[in-house]
SEBAMI-86216 format. One line per 10 residues: their letters; for each residue x, y, z of C-alpha. Coordinates in steps of 0.001 Angstrom, whole numbers. Example, Ala and Ser with C-alpha at 12.3 -4.5 7.8 and 13.67 -1.06 7.14 Angstrom:
BEGIN
AS = 12300 -4500 7800; 13670 -1060 7140
// end
This chain:
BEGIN
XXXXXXXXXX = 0 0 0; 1486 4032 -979; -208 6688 796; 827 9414 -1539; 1126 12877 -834; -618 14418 -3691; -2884 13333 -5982; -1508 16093 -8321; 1032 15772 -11017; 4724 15904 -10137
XXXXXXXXXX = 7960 14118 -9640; 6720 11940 -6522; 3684 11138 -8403; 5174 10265 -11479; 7533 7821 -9042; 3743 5885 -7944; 2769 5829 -11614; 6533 3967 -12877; 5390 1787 -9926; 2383 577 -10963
XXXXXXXXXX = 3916 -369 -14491; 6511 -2146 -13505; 6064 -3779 -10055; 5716 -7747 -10059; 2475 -8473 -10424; 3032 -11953 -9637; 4568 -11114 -6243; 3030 -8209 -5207; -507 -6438 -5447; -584 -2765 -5324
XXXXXXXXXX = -3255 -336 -3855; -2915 3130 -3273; -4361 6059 -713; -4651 9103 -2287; -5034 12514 -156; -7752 13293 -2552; -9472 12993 -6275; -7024 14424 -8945; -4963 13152 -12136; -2922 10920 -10000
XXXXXXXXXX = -5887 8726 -9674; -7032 8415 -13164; -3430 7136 -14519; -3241 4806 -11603; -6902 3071 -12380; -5796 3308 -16237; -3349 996 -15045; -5523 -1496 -12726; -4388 121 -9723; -7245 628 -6896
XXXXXXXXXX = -7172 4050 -4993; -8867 4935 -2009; -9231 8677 -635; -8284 9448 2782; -8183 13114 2978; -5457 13518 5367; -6563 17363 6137; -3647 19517 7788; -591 18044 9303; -2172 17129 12762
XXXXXXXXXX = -5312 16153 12607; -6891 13075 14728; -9864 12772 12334; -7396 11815 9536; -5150 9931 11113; -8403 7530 12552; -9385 7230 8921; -5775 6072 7411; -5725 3587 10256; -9281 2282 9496
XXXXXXXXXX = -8294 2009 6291; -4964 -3 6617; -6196 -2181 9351; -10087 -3313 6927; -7327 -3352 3838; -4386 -5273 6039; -723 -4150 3400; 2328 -6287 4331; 3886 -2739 3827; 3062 527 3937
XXXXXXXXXX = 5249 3146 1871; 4388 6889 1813; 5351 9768 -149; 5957 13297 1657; 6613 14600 4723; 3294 14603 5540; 2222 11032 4288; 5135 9974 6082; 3615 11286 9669; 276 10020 9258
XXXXXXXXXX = 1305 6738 7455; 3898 5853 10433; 1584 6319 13167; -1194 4777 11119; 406 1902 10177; 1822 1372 13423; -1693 1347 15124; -3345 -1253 12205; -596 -3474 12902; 1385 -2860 9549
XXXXXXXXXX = 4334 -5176 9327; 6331 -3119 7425; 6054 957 7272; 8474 2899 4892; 8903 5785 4579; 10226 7809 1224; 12096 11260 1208; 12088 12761 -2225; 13444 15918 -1411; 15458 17742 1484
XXXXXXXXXX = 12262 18192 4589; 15049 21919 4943; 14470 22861 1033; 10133 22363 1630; 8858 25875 22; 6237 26382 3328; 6844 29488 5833; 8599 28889 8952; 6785 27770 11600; 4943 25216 9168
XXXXXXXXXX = 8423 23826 8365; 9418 23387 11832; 6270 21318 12557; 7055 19213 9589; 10754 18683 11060; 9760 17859 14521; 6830 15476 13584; 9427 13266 11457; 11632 13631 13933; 9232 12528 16443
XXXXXXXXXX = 7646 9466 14206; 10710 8455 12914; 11749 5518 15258; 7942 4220 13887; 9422 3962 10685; 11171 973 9432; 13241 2325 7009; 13652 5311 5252; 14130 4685 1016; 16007 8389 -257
XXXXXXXXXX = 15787 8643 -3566; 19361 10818 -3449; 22409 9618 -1374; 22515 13208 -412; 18922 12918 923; 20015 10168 3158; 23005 12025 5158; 19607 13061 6901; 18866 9792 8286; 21864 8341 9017
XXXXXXXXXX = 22002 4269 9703; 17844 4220 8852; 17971 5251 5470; 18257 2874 1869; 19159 4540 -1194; 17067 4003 -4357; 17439 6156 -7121; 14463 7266 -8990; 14369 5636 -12991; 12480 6462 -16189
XXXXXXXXXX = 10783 3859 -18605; 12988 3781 -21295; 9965 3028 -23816; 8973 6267 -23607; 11961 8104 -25084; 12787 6382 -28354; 15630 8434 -29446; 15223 7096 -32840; 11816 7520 -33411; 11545 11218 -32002
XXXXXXXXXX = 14729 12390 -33398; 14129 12681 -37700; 11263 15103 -36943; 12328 17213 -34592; 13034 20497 -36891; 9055 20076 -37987; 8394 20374 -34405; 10142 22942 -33925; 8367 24740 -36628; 4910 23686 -35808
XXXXXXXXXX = 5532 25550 -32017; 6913 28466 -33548; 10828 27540 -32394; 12223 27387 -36154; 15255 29521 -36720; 18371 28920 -34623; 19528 26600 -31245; 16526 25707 -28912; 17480 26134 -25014; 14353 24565 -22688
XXXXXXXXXX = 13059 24708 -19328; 10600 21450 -18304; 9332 21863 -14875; 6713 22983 -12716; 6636 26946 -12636; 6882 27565 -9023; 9740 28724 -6833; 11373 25523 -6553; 12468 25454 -9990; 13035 28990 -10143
XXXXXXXXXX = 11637 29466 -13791; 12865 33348 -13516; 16737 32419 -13219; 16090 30405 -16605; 15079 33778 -18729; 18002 35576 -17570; 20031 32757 -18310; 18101 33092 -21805; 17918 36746 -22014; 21947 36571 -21053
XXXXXXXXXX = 22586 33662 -23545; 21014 36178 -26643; 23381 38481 -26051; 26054 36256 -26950; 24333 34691 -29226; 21066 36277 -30869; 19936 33333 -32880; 18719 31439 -29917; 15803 30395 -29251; 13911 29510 -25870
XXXXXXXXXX = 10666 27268 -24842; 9558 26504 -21636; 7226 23453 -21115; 4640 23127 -17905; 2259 25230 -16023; 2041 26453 -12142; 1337 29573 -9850; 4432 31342 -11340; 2870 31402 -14967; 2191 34957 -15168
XXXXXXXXXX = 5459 35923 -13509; 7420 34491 -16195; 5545 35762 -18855; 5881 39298 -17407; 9621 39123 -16686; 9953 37700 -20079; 8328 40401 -21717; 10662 42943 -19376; 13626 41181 -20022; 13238 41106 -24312
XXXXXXXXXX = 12855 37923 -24519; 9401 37064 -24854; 9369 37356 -29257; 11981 34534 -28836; 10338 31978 -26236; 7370 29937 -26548; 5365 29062 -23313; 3956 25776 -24224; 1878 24738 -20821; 1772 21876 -19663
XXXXXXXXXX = 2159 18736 -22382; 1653 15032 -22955; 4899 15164 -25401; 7813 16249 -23367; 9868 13077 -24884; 9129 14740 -28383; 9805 18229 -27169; 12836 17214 -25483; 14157 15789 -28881; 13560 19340 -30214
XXXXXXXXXX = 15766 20907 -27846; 19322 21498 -28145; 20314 21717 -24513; 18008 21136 -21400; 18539 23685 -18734; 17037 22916 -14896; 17305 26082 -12518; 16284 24953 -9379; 17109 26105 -6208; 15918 22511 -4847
XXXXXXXXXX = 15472 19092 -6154; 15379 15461 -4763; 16511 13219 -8128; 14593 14816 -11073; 13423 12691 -12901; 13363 15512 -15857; 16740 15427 -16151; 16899 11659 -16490; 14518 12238 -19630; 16553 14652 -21068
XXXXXXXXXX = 19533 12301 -20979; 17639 9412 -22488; 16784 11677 -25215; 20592 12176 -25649; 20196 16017 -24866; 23430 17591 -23126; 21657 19105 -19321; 22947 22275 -17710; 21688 22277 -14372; 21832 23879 -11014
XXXXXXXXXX = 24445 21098 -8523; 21338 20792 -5521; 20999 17547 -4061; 20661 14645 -6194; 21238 16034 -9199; 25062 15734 -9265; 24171 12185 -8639; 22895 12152 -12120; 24550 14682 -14438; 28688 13274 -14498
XXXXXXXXXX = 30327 17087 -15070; 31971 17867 -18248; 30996 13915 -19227; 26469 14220 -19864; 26393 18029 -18820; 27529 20675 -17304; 26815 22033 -13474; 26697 25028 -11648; 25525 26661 -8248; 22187 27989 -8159
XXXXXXXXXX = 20822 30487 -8849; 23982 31885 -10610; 23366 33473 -13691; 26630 33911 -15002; 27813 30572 -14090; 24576 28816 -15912; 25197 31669 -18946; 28597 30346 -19468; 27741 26459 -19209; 24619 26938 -21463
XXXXXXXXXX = 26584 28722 -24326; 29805 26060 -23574; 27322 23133 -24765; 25972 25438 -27826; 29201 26423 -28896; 30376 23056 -29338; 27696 20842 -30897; 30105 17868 -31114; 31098 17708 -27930; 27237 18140 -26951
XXXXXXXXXX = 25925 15319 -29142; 28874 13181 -27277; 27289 14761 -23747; 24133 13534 -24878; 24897 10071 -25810; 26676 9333 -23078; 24134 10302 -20954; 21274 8222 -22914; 24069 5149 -21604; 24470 6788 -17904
XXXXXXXXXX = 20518 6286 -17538; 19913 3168 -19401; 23406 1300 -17273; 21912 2814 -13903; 18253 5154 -13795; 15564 2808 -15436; 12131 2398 -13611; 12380 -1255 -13324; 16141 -1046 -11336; 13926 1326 -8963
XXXXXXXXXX = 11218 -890 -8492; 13265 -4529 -8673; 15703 -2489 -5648; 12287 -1275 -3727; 10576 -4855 -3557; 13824 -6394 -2782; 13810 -4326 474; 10154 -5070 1186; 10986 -9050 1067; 14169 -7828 3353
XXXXXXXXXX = 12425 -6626 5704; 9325 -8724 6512; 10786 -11631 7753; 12072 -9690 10714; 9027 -7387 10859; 7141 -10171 11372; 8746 -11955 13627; 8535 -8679 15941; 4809 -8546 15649; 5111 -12024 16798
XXX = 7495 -11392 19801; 5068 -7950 20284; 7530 -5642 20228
// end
């Protein structure tokens, strides 16, 4: 059983969705609790998954916590694995009071880098720490996300479906794409993320608006949607930039897109282990991205991409025009980053090294429920 913790769209979400593809059917059945209706669900029953809402409400809430324990002790899991620092509270005293063998508990991204004021942040940081010896184990999908639990945590890295980026098949069309979303002309830089503060969309156009000075052929498209959607347009416009950038929204064909790009560029000021730059590499696109958290556990400097510190515009400016400067040494970037992801980041590595942990640890769960400790 996940208890995820959003029924949304994003990078933990897309994690429950490679999950349900790819986990043994023969071994294992699947169910999920969702926080509430949303897209989430709808790929997840597409797949033959069963959800169940449980809305959670706000951090500490008795009410919810009742209802995820109902729900796990009528349902009965061998294991319980939640998603978020909130799931992870509720789902570690819940399962703990249904009598879970097995509660585990996944951190995809630094609780210290959580874009919530203050005081909500320290009530997220003292609840884990005060349900964390109710965990079992703690699954990081970063080694740098497990320094924060030292001796508790397992390291899993987050992989991609390599079906879904055919380098081959995207790759003959991609300057008709680029036409047919207005991008014709010269070099294509992208942005594919969530517009919000955590992947700092507004660094990327002055990385763009830098990168035309230096080169005034260049073209710019940033793919997805979020609160930050006027912002960007606005600071676009400001900056010059906006005749030369398409805003696309949010899109079904980010594998094609990606093939239309000539170097991916990720901003953030935060990330756990994205799993867009693991597409971009598959679709043998050089990355230039930000070095936070996982992320130099993907992208092998000067080798599949280039890094810098975030939010440092000149530093991004220089690696960005260093990959289109030297297309050869790009396409090499790029195809040695499609073998980077395919040797270590696939979906079913992530979910062969996740179920081998579950049959890990219930033996000895269950022989504690048996002694009653």
């Amino acid at each position: 059983m996940h208890v995820a913790g959003s029924a949304e769209w994003g990078g933990g979400e897309r994690y429950l969705e490679l999950f349900a593809r790819h986990h043994d059917r023969d071994r294992f059945a699947m169910e999920v609790v969702l926080p509430a209706p949303g897209p989430l669900g709808a790929r997840l029953k597409a797949l033959g998954i069963d959800a169940h809402v449980v809305d959670l409400g706000a951090l500490i809430s008795p009410g919810a916590l009742l209802r995820l324990a109902s729900v796990l002790r009528h349902l009965a899991p061998d294991v319980v694995q939640s998603h978020g620092a909130r799931s992870n509270v509720y789902a570690r005293v819940a399962g703990r009071l249904a009598g879970v063998p097995a509660v585990v508990s996944t951190i995809h991204n630094a609780l210290r880098d959580y874009p919530v004021a203050p005081a909500r942040l320290a009530l997220y940081r003292a609840m884990d720490r005060v349900t964390l010896p109710l965990a079992t184990r703690i699954v990081c999908v970063a080694g740098e996300l497990a320094r924060d639990y030292p001796g508790r945590a397992v390291v899993v890295h987050n992989g991609i479906d390599l079906d879904d980026f055919d380098v081959q098949a995207l790759r003959a069309p991609a300057g008709e794409r680029r036409a047919r979303v207005g991008l014709d002309g010269g070099p294509v830089v992208g942005f594919v993320g969530r517009l919000t503060p955590q992947k700092d969309p507004l660094t990327f156009l002055r990385v763009v608006a830098a990168v035309r000075r230096a080169r005034p052929d260049v073209r710019a498209v940033v793919v997805g949607d979020g609160p930050l959607r006027a912002e960007v347009e606005r600071v676009a416009a400001a900056l010059g930039v906006a005749p030369w950038a398409r805003f696309l929204g949010e899109r079904s064909d980010v594998p094609a897109l990606l093939a239309a790009m000539d170097v991916v560029v990720l901003t953030s000021v935060s990330e756990g282990f994205p799993f867009v730059v693991l597409e971009a590499m598959a679709m043998e696109r050089a990355v230039v991205a930000t070095a936070v958290n996982g992320v130099s556990e993907i992208v092998e400097a000067g080798v599949t991409g280039r890094l810098a510190t975030r939010g440092d515009v000149d530093a991004l400016t220089s690696a960005t025009l260093g990959v289109l400067d030297a297309p050869d040494a790009a396409r090499r970037m790029g195809q040695a980053g499609r073998r980077r992801v395919v040797d270590h980041f696939t979906a079913q590595r992530m979910v062969a090294e996740t179920q081998a942990l579950y049959l890990r640890l219930l033996p000895a769960a269950a022989v504690a429920a048996r002694a009653g400790v």
